[in-house]
Legacy VTK file of the C-alpha trace (Angstrom):
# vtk DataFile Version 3.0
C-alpha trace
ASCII
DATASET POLYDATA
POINTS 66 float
-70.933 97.382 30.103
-72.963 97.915 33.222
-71.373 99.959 36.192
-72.179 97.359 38.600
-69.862 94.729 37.097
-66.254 94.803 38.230
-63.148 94.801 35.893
-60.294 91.796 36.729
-57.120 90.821 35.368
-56.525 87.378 35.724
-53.397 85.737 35.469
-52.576 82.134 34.446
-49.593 79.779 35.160
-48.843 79.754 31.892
-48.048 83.570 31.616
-51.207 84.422 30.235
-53.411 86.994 30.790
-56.990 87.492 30.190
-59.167 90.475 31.300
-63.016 90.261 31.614
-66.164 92.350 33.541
-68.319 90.726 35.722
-70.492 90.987 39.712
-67.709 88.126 41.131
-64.690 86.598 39.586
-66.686 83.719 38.748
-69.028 85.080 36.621
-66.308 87.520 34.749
-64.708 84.080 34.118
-67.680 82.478 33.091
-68.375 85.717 30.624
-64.793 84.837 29.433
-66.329 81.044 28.540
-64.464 79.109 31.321
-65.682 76.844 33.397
-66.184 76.531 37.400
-62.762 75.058 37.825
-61.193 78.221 35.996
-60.622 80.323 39.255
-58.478 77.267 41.262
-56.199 77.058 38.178
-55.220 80.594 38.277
-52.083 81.967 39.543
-53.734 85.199 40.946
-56.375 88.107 39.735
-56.103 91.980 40.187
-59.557 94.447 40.646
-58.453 96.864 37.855
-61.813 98.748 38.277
-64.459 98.500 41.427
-68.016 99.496 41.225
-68.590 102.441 42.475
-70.528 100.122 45.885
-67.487 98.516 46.145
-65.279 101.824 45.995
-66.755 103.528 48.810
-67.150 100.367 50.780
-63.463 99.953 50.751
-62.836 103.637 51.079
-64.948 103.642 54.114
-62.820 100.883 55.758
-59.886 102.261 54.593
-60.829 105.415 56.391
-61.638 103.698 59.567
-58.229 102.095 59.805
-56.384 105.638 60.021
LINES 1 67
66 0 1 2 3 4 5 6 7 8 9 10 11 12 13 14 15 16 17 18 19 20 21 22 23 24 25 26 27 28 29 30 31 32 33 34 35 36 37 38 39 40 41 42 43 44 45 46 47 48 49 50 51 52 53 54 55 56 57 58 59 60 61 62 63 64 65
């Protein structure tokens, strides 16, 4: 899989869980085959693995913050 996707965990009401890759948790859903909808049914999601962009943009704020 590309690096510039993003790994999620997503986590349905139902107990469920389902992991997919994608830019936005929309289209990791949509990879998944769900539709729009999908994301305002789930419970919650989790970033299990940033791009590295994403990585040092959060490091970077996290580093300003201290």
């Amino acid at each position: 899989m590309p690096k510039d996707t993003t790994l999620f965990r997503f986590h349905w009401p139902d107990g469920v869980t389902s992991e997919g890759r994608g830019i936005d948790v929309a289209d990791a859903l949509e990879k998944l085959g769900f539709g729009a909808a999908a994301e305002r049914t789930l419970e919650y999601y989790e970033v299990l693995e940033e791009t590295s962009a994403d990585k040092a943009r959060h490091d970077m704020l996290k580093d300003a913050y201290r």
